[in-house]
C-alpha positions as CSV (number, residue, x, y, z in Angstrom):
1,X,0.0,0.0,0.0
2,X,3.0,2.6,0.7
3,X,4.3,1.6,-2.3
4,X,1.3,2.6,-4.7
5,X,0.8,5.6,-2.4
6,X,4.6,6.4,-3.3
7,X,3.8,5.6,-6.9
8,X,0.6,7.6,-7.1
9,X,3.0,10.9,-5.8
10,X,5.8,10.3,-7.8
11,X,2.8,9.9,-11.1
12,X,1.4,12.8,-9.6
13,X,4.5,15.3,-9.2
14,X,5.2,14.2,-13.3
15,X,1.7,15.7,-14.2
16,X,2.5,18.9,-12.1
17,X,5.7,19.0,-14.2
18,X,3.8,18.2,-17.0
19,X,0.9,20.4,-17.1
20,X,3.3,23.5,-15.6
21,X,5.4,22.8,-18.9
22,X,2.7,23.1,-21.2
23,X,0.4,25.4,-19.7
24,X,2.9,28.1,-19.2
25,X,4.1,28.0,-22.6
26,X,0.8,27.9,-24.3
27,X,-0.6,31.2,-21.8
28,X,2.6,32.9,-23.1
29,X,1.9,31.8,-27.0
30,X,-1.6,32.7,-26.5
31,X,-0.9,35.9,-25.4
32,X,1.9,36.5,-28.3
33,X,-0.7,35.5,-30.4
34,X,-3.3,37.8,-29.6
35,X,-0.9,40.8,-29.9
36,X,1.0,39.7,-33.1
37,X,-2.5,39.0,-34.6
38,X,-3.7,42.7,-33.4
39,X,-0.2,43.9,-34.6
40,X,-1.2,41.9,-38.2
41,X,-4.3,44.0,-38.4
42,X,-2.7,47.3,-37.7
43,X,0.0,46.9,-40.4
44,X,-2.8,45.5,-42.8
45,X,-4.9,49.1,-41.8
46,X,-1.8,51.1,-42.5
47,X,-1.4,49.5,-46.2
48,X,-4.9,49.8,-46.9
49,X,-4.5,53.5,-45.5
50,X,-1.9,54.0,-47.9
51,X,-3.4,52.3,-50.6
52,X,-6.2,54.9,-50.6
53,X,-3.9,57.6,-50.2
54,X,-2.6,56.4,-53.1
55,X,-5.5,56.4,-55.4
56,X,-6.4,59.9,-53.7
57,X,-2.6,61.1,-54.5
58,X,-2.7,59.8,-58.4
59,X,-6.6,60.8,-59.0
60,X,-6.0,63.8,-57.8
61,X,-5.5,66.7,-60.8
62,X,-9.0,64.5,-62.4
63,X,-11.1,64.9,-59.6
64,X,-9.6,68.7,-58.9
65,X,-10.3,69.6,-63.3
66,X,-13.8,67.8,-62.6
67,X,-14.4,69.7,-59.8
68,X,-13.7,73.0,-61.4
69,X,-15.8,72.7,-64.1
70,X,-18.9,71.7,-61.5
71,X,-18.0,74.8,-59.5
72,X,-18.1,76.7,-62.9
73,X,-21.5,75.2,-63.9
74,X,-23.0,75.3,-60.3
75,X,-21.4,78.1,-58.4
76,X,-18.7,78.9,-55.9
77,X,-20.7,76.5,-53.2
78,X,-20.5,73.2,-55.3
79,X,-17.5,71.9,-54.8
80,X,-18.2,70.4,-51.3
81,X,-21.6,68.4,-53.2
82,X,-19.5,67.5,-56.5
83,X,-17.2,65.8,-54.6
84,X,-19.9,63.5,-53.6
85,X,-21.0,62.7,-57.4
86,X,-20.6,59.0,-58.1
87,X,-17.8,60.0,-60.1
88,X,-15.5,61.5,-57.5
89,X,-13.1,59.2,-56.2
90,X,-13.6,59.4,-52.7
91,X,-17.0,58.3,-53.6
92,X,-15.6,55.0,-55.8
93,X,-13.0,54.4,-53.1
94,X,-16.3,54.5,-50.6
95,X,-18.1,52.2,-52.6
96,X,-14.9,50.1,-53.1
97,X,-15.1,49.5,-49.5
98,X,-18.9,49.3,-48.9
99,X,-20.0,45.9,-47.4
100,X,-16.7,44.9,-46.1
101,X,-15.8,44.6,-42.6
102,X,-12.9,47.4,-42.7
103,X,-14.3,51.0,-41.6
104,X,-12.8,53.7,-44.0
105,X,-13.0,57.1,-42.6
106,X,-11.7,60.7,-44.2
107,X,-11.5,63.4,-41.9
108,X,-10.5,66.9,-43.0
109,X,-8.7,69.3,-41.1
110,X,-11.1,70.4,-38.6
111,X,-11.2,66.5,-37.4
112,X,-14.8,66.8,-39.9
113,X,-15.8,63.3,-40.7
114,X,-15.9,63.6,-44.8
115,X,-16.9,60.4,-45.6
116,X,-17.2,56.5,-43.5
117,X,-17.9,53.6,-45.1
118,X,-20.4,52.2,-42.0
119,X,-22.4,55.8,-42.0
120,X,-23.9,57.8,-45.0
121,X,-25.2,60.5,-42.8
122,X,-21.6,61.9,-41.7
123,X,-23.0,64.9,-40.4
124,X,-24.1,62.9,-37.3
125,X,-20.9,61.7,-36.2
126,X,-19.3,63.8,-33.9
127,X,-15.7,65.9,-34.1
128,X,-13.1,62.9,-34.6
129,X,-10.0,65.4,-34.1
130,X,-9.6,64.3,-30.4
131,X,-9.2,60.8,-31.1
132,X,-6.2,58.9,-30.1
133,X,-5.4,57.8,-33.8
134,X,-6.2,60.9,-35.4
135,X,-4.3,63.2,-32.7
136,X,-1.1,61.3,-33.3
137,X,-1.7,61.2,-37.5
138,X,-2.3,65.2,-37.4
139,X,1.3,65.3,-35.3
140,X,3.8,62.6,-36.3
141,X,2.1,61.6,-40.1
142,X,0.4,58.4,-38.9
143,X,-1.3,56.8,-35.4
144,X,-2.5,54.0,-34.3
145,X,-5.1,52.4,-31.3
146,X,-7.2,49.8,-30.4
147,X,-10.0,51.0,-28.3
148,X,-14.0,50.8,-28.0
149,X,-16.0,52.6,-31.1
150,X,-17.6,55.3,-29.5
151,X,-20.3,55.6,-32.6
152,X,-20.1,51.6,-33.1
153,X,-19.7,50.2,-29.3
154,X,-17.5,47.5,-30.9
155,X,-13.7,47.6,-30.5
156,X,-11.4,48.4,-33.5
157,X,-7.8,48.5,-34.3
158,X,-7.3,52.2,-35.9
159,X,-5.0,53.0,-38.4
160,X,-4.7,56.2,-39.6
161,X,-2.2,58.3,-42.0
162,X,-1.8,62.4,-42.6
163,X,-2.1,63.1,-46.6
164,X,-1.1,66.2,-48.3
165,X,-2.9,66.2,-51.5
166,X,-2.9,70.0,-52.9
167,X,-6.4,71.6,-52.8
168,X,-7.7,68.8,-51.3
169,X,-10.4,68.6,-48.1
170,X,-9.2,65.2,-46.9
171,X,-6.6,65.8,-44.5
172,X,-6.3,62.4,-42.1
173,X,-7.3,58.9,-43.5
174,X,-8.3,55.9,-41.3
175,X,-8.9,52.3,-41.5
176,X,-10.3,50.5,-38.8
177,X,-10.4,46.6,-38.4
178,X,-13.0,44.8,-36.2
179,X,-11.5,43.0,-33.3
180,X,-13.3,40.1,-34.3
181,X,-11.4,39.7,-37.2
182,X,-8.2,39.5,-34.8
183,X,-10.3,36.6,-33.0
184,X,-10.9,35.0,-36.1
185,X,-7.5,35.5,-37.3
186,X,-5.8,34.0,-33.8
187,X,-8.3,31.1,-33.3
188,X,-6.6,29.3,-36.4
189,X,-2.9,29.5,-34.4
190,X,-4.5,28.5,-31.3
191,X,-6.0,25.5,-32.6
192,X,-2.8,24.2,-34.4
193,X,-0.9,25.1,-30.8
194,X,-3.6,22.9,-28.4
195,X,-3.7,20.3,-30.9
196,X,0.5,20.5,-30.5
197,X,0.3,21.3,-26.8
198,X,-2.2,18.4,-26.4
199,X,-0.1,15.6,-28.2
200,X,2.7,16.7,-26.0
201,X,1.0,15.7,-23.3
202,X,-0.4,12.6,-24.1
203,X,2.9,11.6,-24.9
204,X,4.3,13.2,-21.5
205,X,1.6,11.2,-19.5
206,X,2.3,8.1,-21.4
207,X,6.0,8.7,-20.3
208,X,4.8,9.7,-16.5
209,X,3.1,6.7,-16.5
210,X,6.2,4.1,-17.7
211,X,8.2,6.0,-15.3
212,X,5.9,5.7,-12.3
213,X,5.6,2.0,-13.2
214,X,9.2,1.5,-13.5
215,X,9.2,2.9,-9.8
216,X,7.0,1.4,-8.8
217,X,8.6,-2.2,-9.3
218,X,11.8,-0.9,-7.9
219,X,10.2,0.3,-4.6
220,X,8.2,-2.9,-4.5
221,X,11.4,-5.4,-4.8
222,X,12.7,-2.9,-2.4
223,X,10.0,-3.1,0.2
224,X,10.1,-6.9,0.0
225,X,13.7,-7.4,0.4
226,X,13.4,-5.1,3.7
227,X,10.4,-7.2,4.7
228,X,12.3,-10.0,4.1
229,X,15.2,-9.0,6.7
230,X,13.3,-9.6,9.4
231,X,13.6,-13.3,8.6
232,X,16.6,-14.7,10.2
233,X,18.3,-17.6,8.0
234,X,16.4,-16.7,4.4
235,X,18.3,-15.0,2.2
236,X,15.4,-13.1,0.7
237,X,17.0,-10.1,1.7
238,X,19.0,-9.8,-1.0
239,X,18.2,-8.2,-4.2
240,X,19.3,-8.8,-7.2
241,X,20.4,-5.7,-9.1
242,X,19.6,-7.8,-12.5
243,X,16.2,-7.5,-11.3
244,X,15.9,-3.6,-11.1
245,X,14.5,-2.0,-14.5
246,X,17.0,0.5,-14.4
247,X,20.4,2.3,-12.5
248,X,18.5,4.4,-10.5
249,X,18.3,2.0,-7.4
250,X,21.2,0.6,-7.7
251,X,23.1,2.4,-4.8
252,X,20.3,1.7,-2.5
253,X,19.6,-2.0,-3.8
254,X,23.5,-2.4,-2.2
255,X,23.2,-0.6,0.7
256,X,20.1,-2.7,1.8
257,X,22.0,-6.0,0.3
258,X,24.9,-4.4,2.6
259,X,22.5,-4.0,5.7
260,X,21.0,-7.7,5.1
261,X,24.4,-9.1,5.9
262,X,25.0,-7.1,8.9
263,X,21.7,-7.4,10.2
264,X,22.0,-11.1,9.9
265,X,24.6,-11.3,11.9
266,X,23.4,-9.0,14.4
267,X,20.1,-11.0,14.7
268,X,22.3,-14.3,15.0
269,X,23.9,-12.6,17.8
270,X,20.9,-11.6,19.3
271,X,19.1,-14.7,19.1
272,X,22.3,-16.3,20.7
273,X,22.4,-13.6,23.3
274,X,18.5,-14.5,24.4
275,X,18.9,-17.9,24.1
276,X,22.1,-17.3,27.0
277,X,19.8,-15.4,29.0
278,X,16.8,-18.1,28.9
279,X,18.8,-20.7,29.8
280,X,20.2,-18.4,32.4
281,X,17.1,-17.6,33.7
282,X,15.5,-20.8,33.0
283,X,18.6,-22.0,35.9
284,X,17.5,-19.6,38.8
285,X,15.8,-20.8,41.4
286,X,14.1,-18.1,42.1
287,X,11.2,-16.5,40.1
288,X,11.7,-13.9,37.5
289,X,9.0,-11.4,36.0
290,X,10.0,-8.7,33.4
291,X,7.6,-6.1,32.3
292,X,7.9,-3.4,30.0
293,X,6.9,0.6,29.8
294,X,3.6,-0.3,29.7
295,X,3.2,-2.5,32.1
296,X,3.0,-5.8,30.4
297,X,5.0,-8.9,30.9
298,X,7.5,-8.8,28.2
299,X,9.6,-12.5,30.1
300,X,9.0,-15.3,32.9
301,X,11.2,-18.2,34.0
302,X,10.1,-21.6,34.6
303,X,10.4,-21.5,38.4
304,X,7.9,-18.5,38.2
305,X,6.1,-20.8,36.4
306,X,5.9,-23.4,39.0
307,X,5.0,-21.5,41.5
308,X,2.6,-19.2,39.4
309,X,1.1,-21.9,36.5
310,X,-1.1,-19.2,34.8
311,X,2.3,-17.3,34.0
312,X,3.0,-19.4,31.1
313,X,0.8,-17.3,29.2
314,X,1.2,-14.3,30.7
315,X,3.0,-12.5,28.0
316,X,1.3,-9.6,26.8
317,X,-0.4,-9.7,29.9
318,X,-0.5,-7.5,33.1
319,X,0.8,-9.0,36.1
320,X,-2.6,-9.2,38.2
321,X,-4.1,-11.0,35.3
322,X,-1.8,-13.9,36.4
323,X,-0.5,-13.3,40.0
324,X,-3.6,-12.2,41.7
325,X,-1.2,-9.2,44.3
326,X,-2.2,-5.8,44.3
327,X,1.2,-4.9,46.1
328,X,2.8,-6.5,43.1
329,X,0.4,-4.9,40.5
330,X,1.2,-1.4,42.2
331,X,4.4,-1.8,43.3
332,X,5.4,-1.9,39.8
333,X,3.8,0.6,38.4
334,X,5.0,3.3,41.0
335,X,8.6,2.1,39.6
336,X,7.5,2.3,36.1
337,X,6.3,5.7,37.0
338,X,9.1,7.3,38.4
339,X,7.7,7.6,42.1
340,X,11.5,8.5,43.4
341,X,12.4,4.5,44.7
342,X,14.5,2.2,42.9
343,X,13.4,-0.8,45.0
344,X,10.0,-2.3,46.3
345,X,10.5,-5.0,48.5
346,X,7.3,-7.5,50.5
347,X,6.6,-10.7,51.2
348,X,3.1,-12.4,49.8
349,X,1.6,-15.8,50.3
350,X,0.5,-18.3,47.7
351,X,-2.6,-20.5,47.3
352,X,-0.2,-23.6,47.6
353,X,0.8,-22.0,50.8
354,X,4.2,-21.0,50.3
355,X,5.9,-17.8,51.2
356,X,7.7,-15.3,48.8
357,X,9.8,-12.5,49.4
358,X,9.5,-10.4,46.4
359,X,12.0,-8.0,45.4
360,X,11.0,-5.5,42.6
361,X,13.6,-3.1,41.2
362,X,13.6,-0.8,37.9
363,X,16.5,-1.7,35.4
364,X,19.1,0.8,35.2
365,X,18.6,2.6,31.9
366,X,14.9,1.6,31.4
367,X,14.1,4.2,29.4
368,X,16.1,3.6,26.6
369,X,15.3,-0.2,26.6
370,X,12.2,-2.6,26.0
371,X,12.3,-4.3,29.8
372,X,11.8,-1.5,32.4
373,X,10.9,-3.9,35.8
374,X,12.2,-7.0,37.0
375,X,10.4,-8.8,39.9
376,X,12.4,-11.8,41.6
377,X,10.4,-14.0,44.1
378,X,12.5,-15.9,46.6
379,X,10.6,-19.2,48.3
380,X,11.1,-18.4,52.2
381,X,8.7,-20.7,53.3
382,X,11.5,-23.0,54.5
383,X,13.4,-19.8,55.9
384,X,10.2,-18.6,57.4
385,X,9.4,-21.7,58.9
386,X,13.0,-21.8,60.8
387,X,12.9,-18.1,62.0
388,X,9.5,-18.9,63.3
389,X,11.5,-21.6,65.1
390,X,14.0,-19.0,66.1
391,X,11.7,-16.7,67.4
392,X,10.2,-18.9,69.6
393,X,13.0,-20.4,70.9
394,X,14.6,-17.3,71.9
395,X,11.2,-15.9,73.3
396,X,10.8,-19.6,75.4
397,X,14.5,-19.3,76.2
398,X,14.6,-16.0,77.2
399,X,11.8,-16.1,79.4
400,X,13.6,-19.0,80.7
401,X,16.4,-17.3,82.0
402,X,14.6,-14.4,83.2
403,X,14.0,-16.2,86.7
404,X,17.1,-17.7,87.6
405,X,19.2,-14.1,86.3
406,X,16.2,-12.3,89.0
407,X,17.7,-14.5,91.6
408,X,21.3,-14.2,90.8
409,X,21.0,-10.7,90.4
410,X,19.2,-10.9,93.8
411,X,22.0,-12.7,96.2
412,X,24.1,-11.2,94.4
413,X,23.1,-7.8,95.9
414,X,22.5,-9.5,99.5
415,X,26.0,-11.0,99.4
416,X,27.4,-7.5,98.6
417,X,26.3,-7.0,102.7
418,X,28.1,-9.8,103.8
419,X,31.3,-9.4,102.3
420,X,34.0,-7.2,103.5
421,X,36.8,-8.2,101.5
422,X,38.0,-6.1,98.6
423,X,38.8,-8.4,96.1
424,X,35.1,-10.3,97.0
425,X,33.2,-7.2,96.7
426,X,35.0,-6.5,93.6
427,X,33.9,-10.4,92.4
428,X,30.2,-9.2,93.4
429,X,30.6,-6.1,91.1
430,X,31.4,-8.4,88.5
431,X,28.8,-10.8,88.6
432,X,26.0,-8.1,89.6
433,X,27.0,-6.0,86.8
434,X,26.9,-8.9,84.4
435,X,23.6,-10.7,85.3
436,X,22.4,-7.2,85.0
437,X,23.8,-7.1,81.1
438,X,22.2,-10.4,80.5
439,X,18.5,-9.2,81.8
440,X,19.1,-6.5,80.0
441,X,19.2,-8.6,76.5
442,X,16.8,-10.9,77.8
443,X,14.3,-8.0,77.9
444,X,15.4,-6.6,74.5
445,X,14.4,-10.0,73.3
446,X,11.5,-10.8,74.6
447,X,10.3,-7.3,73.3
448,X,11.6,-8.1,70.0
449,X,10.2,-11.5,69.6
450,X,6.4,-9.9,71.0
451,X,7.0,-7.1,68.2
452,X,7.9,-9.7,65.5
453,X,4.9,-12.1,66.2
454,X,2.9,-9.2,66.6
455,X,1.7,-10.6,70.1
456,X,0.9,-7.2,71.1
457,X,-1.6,-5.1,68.9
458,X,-0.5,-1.4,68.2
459,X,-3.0,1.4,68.8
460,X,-2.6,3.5,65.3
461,X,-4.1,7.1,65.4
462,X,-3.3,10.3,65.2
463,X,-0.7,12.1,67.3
464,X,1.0,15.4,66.9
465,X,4.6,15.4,65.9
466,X,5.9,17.4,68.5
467,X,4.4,15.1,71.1
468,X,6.2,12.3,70.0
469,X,9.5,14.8,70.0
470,X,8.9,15.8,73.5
471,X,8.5,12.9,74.7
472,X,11.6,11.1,73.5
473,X,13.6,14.1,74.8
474,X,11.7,13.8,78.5
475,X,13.2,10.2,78.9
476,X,16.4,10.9,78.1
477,X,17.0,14.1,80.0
478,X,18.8,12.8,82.4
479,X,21.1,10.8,80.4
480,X,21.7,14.6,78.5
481,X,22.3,16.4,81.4
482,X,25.0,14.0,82.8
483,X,27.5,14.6,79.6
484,X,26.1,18.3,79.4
485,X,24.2,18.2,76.1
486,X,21.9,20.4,74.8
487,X,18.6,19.0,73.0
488,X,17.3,21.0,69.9
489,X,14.3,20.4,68.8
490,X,13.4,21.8,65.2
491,X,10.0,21.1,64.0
492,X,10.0,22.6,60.4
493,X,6.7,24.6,59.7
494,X,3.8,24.2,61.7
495,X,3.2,21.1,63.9
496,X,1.2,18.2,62.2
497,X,-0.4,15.1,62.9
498,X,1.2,11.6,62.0
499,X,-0.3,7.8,62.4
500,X,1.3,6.1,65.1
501,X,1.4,4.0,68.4
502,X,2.6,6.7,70.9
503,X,3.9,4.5,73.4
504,X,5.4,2.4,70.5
505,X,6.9,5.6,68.5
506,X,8.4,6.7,72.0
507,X,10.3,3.9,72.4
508,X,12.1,4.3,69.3
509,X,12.6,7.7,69.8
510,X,14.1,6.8,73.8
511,X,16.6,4.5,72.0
512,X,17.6,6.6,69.4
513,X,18.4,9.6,71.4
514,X,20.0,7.4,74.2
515,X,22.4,6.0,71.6
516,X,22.9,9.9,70.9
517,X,23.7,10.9,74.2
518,X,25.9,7.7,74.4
519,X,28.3,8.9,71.5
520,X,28.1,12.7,71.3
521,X,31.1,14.7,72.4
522,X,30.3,15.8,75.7
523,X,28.9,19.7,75.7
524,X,27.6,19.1,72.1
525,X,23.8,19.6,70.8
526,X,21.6,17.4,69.5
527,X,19.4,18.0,67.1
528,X,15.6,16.6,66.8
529,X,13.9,17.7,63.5
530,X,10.8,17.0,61.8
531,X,9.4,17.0,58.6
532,X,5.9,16.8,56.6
533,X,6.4,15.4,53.2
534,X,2.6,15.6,51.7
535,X,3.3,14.5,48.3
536,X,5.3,11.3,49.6
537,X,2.4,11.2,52.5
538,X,5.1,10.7,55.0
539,X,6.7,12.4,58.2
540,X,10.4,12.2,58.4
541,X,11.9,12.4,61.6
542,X,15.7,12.9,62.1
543,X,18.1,12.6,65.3
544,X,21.7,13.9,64.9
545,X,24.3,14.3,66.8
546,X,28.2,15.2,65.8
547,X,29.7,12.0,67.0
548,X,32.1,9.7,65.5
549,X,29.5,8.6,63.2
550,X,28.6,5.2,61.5
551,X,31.0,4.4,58.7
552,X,28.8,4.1,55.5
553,X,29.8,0.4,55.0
554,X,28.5,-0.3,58.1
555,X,25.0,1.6,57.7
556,X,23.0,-1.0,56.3
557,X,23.9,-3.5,59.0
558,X,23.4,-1.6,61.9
559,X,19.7,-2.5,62.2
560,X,20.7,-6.2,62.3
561,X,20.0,-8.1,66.0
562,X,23.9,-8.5,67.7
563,X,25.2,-6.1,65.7
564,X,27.3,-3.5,67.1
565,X,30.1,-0.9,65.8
566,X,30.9,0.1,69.4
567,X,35.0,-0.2,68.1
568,X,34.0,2.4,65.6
569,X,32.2,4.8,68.0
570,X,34.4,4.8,71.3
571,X,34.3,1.5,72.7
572,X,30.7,1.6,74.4
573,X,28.8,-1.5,74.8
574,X,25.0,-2.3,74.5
575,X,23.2,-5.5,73.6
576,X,23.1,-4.7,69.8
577,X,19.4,-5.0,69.7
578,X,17.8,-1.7,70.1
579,X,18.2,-0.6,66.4
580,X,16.7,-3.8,65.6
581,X,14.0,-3.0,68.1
582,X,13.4,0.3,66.1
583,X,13.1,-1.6,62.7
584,X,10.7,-3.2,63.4
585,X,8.5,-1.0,65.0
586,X,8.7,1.5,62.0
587,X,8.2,-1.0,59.5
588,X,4.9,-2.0,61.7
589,X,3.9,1.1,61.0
590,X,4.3,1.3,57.7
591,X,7.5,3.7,57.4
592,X,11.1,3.0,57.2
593,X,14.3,3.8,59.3
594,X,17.9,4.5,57.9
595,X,21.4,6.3,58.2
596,X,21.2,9.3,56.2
597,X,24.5,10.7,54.9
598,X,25.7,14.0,56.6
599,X,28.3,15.1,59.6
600,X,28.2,13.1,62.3
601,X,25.3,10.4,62.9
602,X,22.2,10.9,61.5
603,X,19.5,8.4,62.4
604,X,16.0,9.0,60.1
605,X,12.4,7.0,60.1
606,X,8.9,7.5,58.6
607,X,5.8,7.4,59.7
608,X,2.7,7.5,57.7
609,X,0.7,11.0,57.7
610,X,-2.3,11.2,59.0
């Protein structure tokens, strides 16, 4: 179809040519025509002018003799009437001319009309001196016009020529040619040029025509052959240049037999390249999804397949046509839209009862490639299954040594009465300061494992900001006071309402500004800020101090259980559970808690707006 329409153009821009060609030509002949047929007539006036100036000039002594003898015989008046005797001249010349289309007009001096072939009562016409013709005959000898007849209302070419006969009335004579002789005269040249200009173009159409059909066969082998490319392993993309009907796609016929060969081998490469990544894929363990721009699964592996059956047709598809999730389902189109993350991470179940992590991250360079998301779904139902274990062991063994650490903490403090040796007492110290260590963890853990299992229900609604601010900074005032520091509190804007546990929220905020006061240079300021982020919907709350800091390799572990980076920060010990305490109470609530870059330590958590 583009083809023909590409034919029809090219057939299209000929007749332009074409008809531009030989319409031009024939307005200009036309018009040349017209004016060398009017300048015909005015040269065939002036020789019938002089022809009758002639006869005037060699008649002349006759009609003078004859004329004195009638003004003998008649009187001195006669003259003027005798020369209007049939057997004047001026009266043969009129009758010469009677009948015919040329007007023959003598004028005398005055611009008198003496005689006019087309009138025989002269006396009617009016003064002819002013006329174009006749002004220009009276000064330069002869004069020309073509204008409208005044007397006639039909327009004339004029011709008229001064005479000097001796003793003679006629001064100017005219001959005038009807325009419609010039019509008649021009029509026969216009006929022979369309019949010309119209067998030109016949045979410039015929020729248009070849031409566009010659094209047309080109553009069609062309089209094929680049049709044909697209069909790895036929050499159908190659044209032969035998086959063209002429030179004139030569160049191109090569380049595209040129780009046949390298596209070839690019789609060989290709097709080798996705048949790596399949079988790479296909080796994974772990389920993949790929999804384009739009949203639509462009890839799946066969483990995603086993855990997801309805996937192996899901291409084309969107992803909650086949995996019923509407975390996953939205989760990847805030990546595909731009929402600011470049990971979504949640865990789902399936119907066959197993538990996936899913991990959802935008590829680098998305926009400038046909895959734009890749989902990978881990099976934790074996891991879940054994931190389920863990969690209740350490919340059965935990509350398991509670009561015998109560009672050695206990004698412990009675023996300290007892004992008046040094080196006992210091033996006391030692054991009451460790059981107290221990009782410690065991209560970080059993408050861990109740905020994993989600034993104890959170009361979510709304609190104001700077409540949750003040009261973090009322629990550890003492601690602050001890080293000297100075709590700032900065609550940007006006104070707003987030969705929270407040008991909950002010635990996190008691360990996070505890672990300030525990590291910040003594006489320092600490710094509690918040933040209303509407379009995100989230609060962001920051605590920072100007302390050694948290080495950025280090950041992402701190919120691990156990861990500590008390070496890194000035040797001070803690059970290594109360970032991991804090974790999990923001991500309860729907928000999340890292290290932000900066000086000093910066600890940072969401919570959800209100």
């Amino acid at each position: 179809m583009r083809s023909r329409s590409f034919t029809v153009k090219i057939f299209l821009c000929f007749c332009a040519v074409i008809l531009f060609s030989v319409l031009v030509p024939c307005g200009y002949f036309l018009h040349s025509i017209r004016l060398e047929s009017i300048d015909f007539m005015r040269a065939e006036a002036f020789r019938e002018a002089a022809f009758i100036r002639s006869a005037l000039s060699a008649d002349a002594a006759v009609a003078f003799r004859e004329a004195a003898s009638i003004r003998s015989a008649l009187g001195t008046d006669a003259p003027k009437d005798a020369l209007r005797e049939k057997n004047s001249v001026p009266f043969r010349i009129m009758e010469f001319y009677q009948g015919t289309e040329h007007r023959v007009t003598l004028i005398n001096r005055e611009g008198k009309v003496l005689y006019d072939t087309h009138f025989s009562r002269v006396t009617d016409l009016p003064n002819h001196r002013s006329h174009l013709e006749v002004d220009e005959a009276f000064h330069s000898g002869r004069g020309s016009s073509v204008r409208q007849s005044q007397t006639l209302h039909e327009p004339f070419v004029y011709a008229a020529l001064r005479t000097d006969i001796p003793d003679s009335e006629v001064y100017i004579i005219r001959v005038a040619a009807p325009l419609s002789l010039v019509e008649s005269y021009a029509s026969d040249r216009k006929r022979a040029l369309f019949a010309g200009a119209f067998t030109a173009l016949l045979f410039a159409l015929g020729f248009a025509a070849f031409m566009s059909v010659s094209f047309h066969r080109s553009l069609h082998l062309m089209i094929t052959a680049v049709e044909n490319l697209a069909m790895p392993g036929v050499r159908s993309g190659r044209i032969s240049l035998r086959s063209l009907p002429g030179d004139e796609f030569a160049p191109l016929a090569s380049a595209v037999n040129s780009m046949a060969q390298r596209m070839e081998a690019q789609v060989g490469h290709i097709l080798s390249q996705k048949t790596q990544i399949d079988a790479v894929l296909n080796s994974l363990a772990e389920g993949v999804l790929v999804i384009d721009h739009d949203g639509y699964v462009r890839r799946v592996n066969r483990a995603l397949i086993r855990l997801f059956p309805r996937t192996s047709h899901a291409e084309g598809l969107q992803p909650i046509d086949v995996i019923p999730s509407a975390e996953l389902q939205k989760g990847m189109e805030g990546l595909i839209g731009g929402t600011g993350k470049d990971t979504v991470q949640f865990e789902m179940d399936t119907d066959s009862g197993r538990k996936l992590q899913v991990q959802i991250r935008a590829i680098e360079g998305g926009d400038q490639m046909d895959m734009a998301v890749v989902a990978v779904f881990h099976d934790i139902t074996e891991m879940a299954v054994l931190m389920d274990m863990r969690r209740d062991f350490v919340a059965n063994v935990s509350h398991e040594l509670r009561t015998p650490l109560t009672a050695i903490m206990g004698y412990a403090e009675s023996l300290k009465r007892f004992v008046d040796e040094p080196r006992g007492q210091r033996f006391l110290e030692v054991i009451d300061r460790n059981s107290q260590y221990m009782a410690t963890m065991v209560r970080d853990l059993l408050q861990l494992s109740s905020i994993e299992s989600g034993a104890i229900p959170m009361n979510i609604r709304p609190v104001p900001a700077s409540v949750v601010i003040h009261c973090g900074m009322e629990l550890c005032r003492r601690a602050a006071e001890a080293k000297k520091l100075e709590f700032r509190e900065d609550l940007q804007g006006e104070d707003f309402s987030i969705a929270a546990d407040v008991e909950y929220l002010r635990r996190v905020m008691r360990n996070l500004l505890e672990n300030a006061c525990r590291y910040a240079p003594e006489g320092s300021s600490i710094v509690v800020s918040a933040k209303a982020e509407p379009d995100s919907g989230v609060a962001v709350f920051r605590v920072a101090d100007s302390g050694p800091g948290i080495p950025s390799e280090l950041r992402v572990r701190v919120f691990e259980r156990f861990f500590r980076v008390e070496k890194h920060r000035g040797g001070q010990i803690s059970t290594g559970l109360g970032l991991a305490i804090c974790k999990h109470i923001i991500e309860r609530h729907g928000g999340r808690i890292f290290v932000e870059d900066g000086k000093g330590c910066i600890m940072c958590f969401t919570i959800p707006l209100v």
